[in-house]
C-alpha positions as a Python dict, from the first residue, in 0.01 Angstrom:
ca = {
    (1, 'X'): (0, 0, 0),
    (2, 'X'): (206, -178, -232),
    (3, 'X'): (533, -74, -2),
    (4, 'X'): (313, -259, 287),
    (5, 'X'): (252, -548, 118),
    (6, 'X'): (586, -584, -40),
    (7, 'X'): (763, -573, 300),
    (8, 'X'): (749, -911, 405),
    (9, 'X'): (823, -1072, 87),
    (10, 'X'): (1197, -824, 130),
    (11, 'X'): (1187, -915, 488),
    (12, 'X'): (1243, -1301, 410),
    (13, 'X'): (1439, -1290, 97),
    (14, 'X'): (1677, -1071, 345),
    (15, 'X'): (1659, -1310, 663),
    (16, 'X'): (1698, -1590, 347),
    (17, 'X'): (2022, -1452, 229),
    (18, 'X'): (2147, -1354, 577),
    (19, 'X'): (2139, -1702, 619),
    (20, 'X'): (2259, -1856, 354),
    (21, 'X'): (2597, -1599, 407),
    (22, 'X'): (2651, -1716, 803),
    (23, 'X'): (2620, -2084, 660),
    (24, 'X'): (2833, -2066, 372),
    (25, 'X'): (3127, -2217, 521),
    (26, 'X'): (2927, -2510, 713),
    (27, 'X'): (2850, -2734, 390),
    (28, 'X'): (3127, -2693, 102),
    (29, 'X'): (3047, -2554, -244),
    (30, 'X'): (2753, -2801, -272),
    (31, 'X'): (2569, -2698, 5),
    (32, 'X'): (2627, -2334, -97),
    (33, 'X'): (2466, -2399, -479),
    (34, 'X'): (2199, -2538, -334),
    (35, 'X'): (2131, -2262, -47),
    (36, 'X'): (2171, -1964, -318),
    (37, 'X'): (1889, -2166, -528),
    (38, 'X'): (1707, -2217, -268),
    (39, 'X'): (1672, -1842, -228),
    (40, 'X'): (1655, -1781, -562),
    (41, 'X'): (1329, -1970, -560),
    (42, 'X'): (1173, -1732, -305),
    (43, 'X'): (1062, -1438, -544),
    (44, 'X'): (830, -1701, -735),
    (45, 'X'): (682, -1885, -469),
    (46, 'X'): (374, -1718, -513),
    (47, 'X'): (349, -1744, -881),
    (48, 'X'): (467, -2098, -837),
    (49, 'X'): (474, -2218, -503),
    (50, 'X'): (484, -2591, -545),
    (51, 'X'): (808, -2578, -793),
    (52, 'X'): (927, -2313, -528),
    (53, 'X'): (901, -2541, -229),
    (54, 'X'): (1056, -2863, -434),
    (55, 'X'): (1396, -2605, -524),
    (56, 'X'): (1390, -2518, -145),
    (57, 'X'): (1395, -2935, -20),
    (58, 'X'): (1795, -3023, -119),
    (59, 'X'): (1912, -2700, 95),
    (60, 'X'): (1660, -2817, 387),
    (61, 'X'): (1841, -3147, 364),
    (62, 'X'): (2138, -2993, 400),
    (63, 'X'): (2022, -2934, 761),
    (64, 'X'): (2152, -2557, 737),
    (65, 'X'): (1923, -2392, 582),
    (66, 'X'): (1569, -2296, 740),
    (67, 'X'): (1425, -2013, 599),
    (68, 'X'): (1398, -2052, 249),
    (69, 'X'): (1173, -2409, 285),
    (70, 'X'): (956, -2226, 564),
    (71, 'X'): (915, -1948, 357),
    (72, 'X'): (801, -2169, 9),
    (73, 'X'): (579, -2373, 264),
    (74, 'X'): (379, -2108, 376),
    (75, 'X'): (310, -2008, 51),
    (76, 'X'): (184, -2338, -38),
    (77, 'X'): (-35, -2365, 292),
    (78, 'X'): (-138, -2036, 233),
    (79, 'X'): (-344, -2089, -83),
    (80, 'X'): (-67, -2165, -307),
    (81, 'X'): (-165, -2510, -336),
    (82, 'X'): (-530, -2447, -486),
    (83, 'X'): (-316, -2256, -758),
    (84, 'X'): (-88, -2535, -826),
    (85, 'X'): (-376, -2794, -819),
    (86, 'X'): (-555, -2583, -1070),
    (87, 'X'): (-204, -2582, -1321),
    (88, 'X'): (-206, -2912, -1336),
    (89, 'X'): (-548, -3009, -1369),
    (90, 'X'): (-543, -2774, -1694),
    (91, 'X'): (-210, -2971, -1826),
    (92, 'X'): (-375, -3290, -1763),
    (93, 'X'): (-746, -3399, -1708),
    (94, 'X'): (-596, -3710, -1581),
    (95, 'X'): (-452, -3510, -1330),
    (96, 'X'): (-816, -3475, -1147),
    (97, 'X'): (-769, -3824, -1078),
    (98, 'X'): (-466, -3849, -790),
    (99, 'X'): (-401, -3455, -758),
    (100, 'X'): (-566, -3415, -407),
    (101, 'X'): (-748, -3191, -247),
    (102, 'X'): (-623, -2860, -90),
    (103, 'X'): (-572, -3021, 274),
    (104, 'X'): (-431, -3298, 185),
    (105, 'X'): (-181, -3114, -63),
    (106, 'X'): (-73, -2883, 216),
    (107, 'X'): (-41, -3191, 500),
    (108, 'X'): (180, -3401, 209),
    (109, 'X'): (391, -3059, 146),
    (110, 'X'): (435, -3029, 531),
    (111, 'X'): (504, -3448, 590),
    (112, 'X'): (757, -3412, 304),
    (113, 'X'): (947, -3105, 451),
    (114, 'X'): (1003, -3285, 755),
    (115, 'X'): (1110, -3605, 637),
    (116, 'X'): (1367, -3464, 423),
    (117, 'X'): (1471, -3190, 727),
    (118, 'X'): (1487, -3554, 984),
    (119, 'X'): (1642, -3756, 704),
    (120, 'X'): (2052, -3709, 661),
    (121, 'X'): (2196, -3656, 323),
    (122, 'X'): (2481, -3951, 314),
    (123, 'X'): (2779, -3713, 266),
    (124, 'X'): (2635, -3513, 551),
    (125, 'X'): (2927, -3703, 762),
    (126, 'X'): (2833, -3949, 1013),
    (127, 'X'): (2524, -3875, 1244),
    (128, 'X'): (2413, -3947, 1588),
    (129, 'X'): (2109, -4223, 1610),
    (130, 'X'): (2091, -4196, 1989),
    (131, 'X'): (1769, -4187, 2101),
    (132, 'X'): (1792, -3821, 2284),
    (133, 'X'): (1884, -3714, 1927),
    (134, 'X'): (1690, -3878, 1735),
    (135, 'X'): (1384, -3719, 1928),
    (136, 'X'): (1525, -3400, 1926),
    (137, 'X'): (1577, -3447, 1540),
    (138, 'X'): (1265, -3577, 1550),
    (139, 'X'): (1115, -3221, 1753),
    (140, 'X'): (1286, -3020, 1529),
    (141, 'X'): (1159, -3142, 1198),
    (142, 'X'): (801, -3139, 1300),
    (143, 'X'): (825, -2793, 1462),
    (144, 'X'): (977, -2670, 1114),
    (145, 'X'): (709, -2842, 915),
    (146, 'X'): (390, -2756, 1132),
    (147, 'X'): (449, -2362, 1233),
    (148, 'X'): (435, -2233, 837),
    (149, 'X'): (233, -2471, 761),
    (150, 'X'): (-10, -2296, 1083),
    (151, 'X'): (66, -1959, 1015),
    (152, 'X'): (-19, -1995, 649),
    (153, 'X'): (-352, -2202, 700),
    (154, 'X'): (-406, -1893, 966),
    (155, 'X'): (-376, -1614, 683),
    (156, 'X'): (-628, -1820, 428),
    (157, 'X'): (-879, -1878, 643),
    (158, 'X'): (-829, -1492, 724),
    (159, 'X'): (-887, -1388, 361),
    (160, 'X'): (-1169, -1612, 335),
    (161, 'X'): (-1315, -1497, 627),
    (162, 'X'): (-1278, -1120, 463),
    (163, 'X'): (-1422, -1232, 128),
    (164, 'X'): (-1706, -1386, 329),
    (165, 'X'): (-1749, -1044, 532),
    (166, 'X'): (-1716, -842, 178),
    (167, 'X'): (-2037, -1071, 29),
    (168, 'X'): (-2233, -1052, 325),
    (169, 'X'): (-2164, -683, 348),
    (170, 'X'): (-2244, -645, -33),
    (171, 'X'): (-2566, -848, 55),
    (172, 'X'): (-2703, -610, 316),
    (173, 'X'): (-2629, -306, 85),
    (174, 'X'): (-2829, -506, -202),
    (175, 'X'): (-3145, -573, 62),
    (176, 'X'): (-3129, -216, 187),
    (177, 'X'): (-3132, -76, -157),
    (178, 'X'): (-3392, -284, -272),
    (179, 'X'): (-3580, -192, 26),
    (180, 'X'): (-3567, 164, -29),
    (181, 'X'): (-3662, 115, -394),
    (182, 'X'): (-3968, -60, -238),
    (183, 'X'): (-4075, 196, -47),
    (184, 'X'): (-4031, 451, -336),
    (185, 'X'): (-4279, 260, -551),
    (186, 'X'): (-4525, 208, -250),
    (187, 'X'): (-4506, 614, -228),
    (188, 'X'): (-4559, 657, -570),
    (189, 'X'): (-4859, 464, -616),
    (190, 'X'): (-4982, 644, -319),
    (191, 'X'): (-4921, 927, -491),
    (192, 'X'): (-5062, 853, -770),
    (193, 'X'): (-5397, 675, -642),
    (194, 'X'): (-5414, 1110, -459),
    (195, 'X'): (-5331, 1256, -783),
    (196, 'X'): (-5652, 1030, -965),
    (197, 'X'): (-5910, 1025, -673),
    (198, 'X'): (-5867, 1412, -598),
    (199, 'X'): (-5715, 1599, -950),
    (200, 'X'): (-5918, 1396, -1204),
    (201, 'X'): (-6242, 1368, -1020),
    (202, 'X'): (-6222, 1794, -1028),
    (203, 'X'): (-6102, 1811, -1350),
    (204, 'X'): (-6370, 1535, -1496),
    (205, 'X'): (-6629, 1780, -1327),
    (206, 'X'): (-6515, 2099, -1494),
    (207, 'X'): (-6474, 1905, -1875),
    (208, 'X'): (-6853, 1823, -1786),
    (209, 'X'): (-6986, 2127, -1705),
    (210, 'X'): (-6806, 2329, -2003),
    (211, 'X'): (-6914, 2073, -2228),
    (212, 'X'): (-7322, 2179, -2067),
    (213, 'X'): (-7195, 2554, -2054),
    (214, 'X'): (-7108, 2530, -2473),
    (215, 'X'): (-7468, 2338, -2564),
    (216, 'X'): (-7676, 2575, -2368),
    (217, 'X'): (-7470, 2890, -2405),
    (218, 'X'): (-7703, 3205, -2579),
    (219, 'X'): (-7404, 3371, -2723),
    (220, 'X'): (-7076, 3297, -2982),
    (221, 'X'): (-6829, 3432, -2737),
    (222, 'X'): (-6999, 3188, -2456),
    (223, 'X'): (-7015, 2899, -2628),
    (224, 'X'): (-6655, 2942, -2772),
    (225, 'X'): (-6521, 3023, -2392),
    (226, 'X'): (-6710, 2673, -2306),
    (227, 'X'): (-6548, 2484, -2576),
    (228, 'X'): (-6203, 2649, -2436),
    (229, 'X'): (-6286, 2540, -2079),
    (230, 'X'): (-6326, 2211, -2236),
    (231, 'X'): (-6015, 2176, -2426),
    (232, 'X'): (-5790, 2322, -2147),
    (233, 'X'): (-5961, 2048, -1919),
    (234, 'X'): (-5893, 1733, -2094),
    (235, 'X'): (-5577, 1862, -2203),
    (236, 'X'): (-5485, 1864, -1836),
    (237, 'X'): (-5683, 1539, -1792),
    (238, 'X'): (-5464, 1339, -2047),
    (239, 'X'): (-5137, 1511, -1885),
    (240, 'X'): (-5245, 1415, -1528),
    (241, 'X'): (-5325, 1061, -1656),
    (242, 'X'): (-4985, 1036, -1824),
    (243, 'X'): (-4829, 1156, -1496),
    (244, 'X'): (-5022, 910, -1304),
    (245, 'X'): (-4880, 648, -1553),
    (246, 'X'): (-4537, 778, -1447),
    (247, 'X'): (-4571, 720, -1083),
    (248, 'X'): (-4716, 395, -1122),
    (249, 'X'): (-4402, 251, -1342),
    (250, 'X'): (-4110, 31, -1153),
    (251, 'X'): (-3842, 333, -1036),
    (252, 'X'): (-3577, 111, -1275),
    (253, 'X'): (-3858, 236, -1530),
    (254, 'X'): (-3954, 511, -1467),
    (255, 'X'): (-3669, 701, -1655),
    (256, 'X'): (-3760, 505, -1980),
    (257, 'X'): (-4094, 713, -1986),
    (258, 'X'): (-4150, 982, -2245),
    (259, 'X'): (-4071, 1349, -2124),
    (260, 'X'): (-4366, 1486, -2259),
    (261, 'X'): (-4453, 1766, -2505),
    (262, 'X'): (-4170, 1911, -2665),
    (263, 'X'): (-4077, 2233, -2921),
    (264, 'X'): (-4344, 2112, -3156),
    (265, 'X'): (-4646, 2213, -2851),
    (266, 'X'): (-4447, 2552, -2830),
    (267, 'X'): (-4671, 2756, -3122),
    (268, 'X'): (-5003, 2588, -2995),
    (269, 'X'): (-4923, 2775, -2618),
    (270, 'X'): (-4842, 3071, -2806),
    (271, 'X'): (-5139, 3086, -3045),
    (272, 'X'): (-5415, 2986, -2723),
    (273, 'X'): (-5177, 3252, -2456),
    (274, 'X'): (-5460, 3552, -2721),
    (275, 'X'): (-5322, 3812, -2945),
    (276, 'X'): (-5130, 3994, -2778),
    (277, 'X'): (-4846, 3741, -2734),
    (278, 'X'): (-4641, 3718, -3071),
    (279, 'X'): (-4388, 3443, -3105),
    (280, 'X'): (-4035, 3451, -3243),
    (281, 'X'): (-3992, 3076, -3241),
    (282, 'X'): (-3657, 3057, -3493),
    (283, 'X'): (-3632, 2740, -3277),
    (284, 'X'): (-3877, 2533, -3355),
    (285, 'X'): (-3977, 2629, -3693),
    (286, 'X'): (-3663, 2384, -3798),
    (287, 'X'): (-3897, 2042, -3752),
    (288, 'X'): (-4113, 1884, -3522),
    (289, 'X'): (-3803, 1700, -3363),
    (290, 'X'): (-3636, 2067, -3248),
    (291, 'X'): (-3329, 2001, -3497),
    (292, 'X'): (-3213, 1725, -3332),
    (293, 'X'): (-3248, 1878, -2913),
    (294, 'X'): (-3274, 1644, -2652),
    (295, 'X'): (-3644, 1482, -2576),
    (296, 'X'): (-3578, 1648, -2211),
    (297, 'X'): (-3424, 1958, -2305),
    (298, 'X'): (-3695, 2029, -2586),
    (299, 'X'): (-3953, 1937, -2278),
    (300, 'X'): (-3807, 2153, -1976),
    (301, 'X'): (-3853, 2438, -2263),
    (302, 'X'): (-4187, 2393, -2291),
    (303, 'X'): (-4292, 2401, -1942),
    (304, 'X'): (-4074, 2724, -1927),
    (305, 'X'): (-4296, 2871, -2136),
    (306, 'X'): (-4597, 2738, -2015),
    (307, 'X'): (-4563, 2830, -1655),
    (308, 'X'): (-4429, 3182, -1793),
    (309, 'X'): (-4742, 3272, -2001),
    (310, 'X'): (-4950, 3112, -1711),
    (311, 'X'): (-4755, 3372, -1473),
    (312, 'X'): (-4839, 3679, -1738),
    (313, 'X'): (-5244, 3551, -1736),
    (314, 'X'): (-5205, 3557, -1380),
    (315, 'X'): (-5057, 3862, -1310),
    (316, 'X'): (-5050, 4072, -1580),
    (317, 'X'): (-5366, 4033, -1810),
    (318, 'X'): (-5350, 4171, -2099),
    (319, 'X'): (-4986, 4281, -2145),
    (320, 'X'): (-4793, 4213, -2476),
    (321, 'X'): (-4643, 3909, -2472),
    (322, 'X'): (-4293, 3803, -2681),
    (323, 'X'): (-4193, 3475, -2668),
    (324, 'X'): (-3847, 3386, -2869),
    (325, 'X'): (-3685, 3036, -2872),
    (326, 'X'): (-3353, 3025, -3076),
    (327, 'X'): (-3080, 2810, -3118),
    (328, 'X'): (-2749, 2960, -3078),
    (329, 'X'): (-2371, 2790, -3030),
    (330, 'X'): (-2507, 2457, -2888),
    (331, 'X'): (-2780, 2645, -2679),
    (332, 'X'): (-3158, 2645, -2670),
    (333, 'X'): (-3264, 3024, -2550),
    (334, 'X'): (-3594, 3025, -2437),
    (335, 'X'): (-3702, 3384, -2321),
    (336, 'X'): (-4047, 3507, -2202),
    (337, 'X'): (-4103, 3860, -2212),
    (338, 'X'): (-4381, 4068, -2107),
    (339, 'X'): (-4490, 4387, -2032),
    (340, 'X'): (-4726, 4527, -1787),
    (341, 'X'): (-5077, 4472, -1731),
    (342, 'X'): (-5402, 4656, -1905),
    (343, 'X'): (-5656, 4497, -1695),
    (344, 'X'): (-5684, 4432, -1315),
    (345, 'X'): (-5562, 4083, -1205),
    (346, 'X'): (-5833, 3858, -1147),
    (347, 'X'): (-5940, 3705, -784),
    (348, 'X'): (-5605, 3535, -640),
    (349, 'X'): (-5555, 3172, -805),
    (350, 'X'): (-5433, 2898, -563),
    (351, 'X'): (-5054, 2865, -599),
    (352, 'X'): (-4819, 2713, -385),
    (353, 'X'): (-4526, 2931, -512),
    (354, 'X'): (-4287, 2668, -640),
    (355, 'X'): (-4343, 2763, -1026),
    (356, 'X'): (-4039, 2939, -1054),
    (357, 'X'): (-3863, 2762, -842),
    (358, 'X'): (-3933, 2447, -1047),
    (359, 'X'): (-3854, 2584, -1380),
    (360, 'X'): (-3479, 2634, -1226),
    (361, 'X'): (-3452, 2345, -1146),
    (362, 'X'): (-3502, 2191, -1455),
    (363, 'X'): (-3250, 2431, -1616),
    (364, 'X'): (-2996, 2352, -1371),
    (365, 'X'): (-3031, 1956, -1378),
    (366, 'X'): (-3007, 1985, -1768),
    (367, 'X'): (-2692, 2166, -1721),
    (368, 'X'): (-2842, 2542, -1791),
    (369, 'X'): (-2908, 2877, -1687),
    (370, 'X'): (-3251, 3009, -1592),
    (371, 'X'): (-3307, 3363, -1488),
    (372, 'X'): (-3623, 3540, -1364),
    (373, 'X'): (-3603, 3942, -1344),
    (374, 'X'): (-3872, 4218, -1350),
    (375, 'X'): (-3831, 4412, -1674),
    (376, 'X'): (-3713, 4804, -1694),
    (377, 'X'): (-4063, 4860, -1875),
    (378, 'X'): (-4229, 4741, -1552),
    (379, 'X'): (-4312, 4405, -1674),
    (380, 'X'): (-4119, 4042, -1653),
    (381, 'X'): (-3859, 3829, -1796),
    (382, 'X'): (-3802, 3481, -1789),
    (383, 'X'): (-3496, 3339, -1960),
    (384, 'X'): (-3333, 2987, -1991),
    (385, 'X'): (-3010, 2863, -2168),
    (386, 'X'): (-3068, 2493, -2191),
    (387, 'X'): (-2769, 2247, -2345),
    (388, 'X'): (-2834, 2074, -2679),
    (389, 'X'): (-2526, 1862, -2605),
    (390, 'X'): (-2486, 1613, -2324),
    (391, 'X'): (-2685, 1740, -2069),
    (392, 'X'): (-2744, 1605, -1703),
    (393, 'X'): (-3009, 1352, -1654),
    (394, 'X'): (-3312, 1489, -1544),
    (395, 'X'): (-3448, 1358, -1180),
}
C-alpha cells in the first residue's frame, strides 16, 4: 500500500526532473536555479502546498517549465488549500478576515498560475504580441491552469464522497446493531413474562401446599419433610425471580448483574444433599469471598455441584457422596464423586438432558476443564478445573 500510494508522488518528481534536464540549456543559469527549486519544492507540496506552488511560479514564468507548477497546483486544488487556510488562521485571527474560502483559494491559485505562465519575464528576449499568438498564449495558459486544477477538485470530491460512503456505511451498521439489540430485549422479556406466568405460578403452588402439609402433618418426619418442601421452593422462587430480573435488564446491562451464589452456598448444598455426602471443601473454608476467586468462577462452581448432587438424588439414591473443592496452582478443582445406589431410583423426573451439557459450558467459557466419567466403583464423577486468573467472560 504505501509502494501504491507513493508511486505517483516518484512518478512526477521523475517527469519533474526529466524536464528540468531537456530544458537546461533553453534559459541560462537563471532559469536552471529556478527549475531545480522548483522541483525541489515538489516533495513538500503536500505538507505545504501553498509555499510549494509560490517556489514553483518563477520557473513557470520562465515558460519552460510545466510540470513542477501543475504538480504544486493540484495539490492545492486537491485539499491542500483547506490545510493552508487553516495555518494561517492559527498564526493570525486576523487572518479569518481576507483568507478566503476553499473555492475561491483554489480559483485565485489557478488565475495566478496562468497569468504568470501568459505574462513574459522581461529578459525572456523579445516576444510575439500578434494576435494568433497571443491567443495561443492565451490557450495555453488557461489549459495549464484549469486541467490540475480539474483533476485535483476531481480527487477531493472523490475522498469526500468515500468519507461520506464510510459514515453512511458506519450508520447502517449502528441501526442494524441497535436493531438486533432490540429484538434481544423484546425476547427476553418474553422470556421472562413465560418464566413468571408458568415457573412461579407452580412453584407458588407447591410453597403453599408444603407450608398446609407441615401445619397439618401427624408426624416429626412429615412435618420436617413439609418444612423442606418449603424451603427448597422459595429458594427456587427467589432464584427464578432473580433470573427473571436478569432477562428483564437492558442487554448493555445485563452483564453488570450479580452471578449468583458463590463458594460460601457450597457447605449449605452439601449439608441439605443428607448424610451420606461428606464434604472436603479446603476451598471454601478460606472466607466467604473464595480467597479472592472470581464472582463467576466461584458461581459456575456452585452450579457444578448443584446439578451433580441433583444427578446422584436422581439416579443414585442413597450412594456416598464426596464432594472436594480445592485450590491448587491458580485452579479451582471442583470434583463430585459418588458411588452407586442403595435404593431404587424414584419415578423418572422431567429433564431435558442439557445438565451436563450446561455445566461444560460454563467451564469452557471461564477458560476450564470439565469432565464427566462413570467411576471404576460403578458410580460417577464429575470434575471441573476452573481459572482463578483472567478467565473468559461468561455469556
Amino acid at each position: 500500500m504505501r509502494l501504491r500510494a507513493a508511486a505517483p508522488d516518484t512518478a512526477l518528481l521523475a517527469l519533474s526532473a526529466t524536464e528540468v534536464w531537456a530544458t537546461r540549456s533553453f534559459g541560462g543559469p537563471v532559469s536552471l536555479v529556478f527549475a531545480c527549486l522548483g522541483t525541489a519544492a515538489l516533495p513538500a507540496r503536500r505538507r505545504f502546498p501553498l509555499a510549494a506552488f509560490a517556489a514553483t511560479l518563477p520557473a513557470l514564468a520562465l515558460g519552460y517549465i510545466w510540470f513542477s507548477p501543475m504538480g504544486a497546483l493540484y495539490e492545492v486544488s486537491a485539499g491542500g488549500a483547506a490545510r493552508s487556510r487553516g495555518i494561517l488562521q492559527r498564526i493570525s485571527p486576523e487572518a479569518r478576515q481576507w483568507v478566503p474560502g476553499r473555492a475561491a483559494l483554489t480559483g485565485g491559485c489557478a488565475l495566478l498560475a496562468a497569468v504568470v505562465n501568459f505574462v513574459p519575464w522581461p529578459f525572456r528576449g523579445p516576444v510575439s504580441w500578434t494576435l494568433s499568438d497571443t491567443i495561443l498564449a492565451v490557450m495555453l495558459s488557461a489549459l495549464l491552469a484549469v486541467a490540475p486544477t480539474a483533476l485535483g477538485l476531481l480527487a477531493s470530491s472523490r475522498r469526500e464522497l468515500a468519507g461520506r460512503l464510510a459514515e453512511l456505511a458506519a450508520s447502517r451498521e449502528r441501526e442494524h446493531a441497535l436493531a438486533a439489540e432490540q429484538a434481544v430485549v423484546r425476547e427476553r422479556a418474553r422470556l421472562a413474562r413465560e418464566m413468571h406466568d408458568t415457573v412461579a405460578h407452580h412453584i407458588s403452588l407447591i410453597a403453599v401446599q408444603s407450608g398446609a402439609l407441615e401445619a397439618t402433618a401427624g408426624g416429626p418426619r412429615a412435618r420436617e419433610a413439609a418444612a423442606s418442601v418449603g424451603e427448597l421452593s422459595r429458594d427456587a422462587l427467589d432464584e427464578l425471580r432473580r433470573m427473571v430480573g436478569l432477562l428483564r435488564l437492558p442487554a448493555a446491562s445485563a452483564g453488570e448483574w450479580a452471578p449468583g451464589p458463590g463458594l460460601a452456598g457450597i457447605p449449605a448444598l452439601v449439608a441439605a444433599a443428607g448424610p451420606r455426602t461428606r464434604g472436603d471443601l479446603a476451598g471454601v473454608a478460606d472466607g466467604p469471598d473464595g480467597d479472592g476467586a472470581p464472582a463467576e468462577v466461584q458461581h459456575a462452581a456452585y452450579r457444578i455441584v448443584q446439578e451433580a448432587l441433583t444427578n446422584v438424588r436422581k439416579h443414585a439414591p442413597g450412594a456416598r457422596t464426596r464432594v472436594r473443592v480445592r485450590q491448587r496452582d491458580g485452579m479451582l478443582l471442583v470434583e463430585v464423586r459418588n458411588g452407586p445406589g442403595t435404593r431404587p431410583s424414584p419415578d423418572a423426573l422431567p429433564s431435558g438432558g442439557h445438565g451436563l451439557a450446561g455445566l461444560r459450558e460454563r467451564a469452557t467459557q471461564l477458560g476450564g476443564e470439565f469432565a464427566a466419567v462413570p467411576a471404576a466403583s460403578g458410580g460417577f464423577l464429575v470434575r471441573a478445573r476452573l481459572p482463578l486468573g483472567q478467565a473468559a467472560q461468561p455469556v
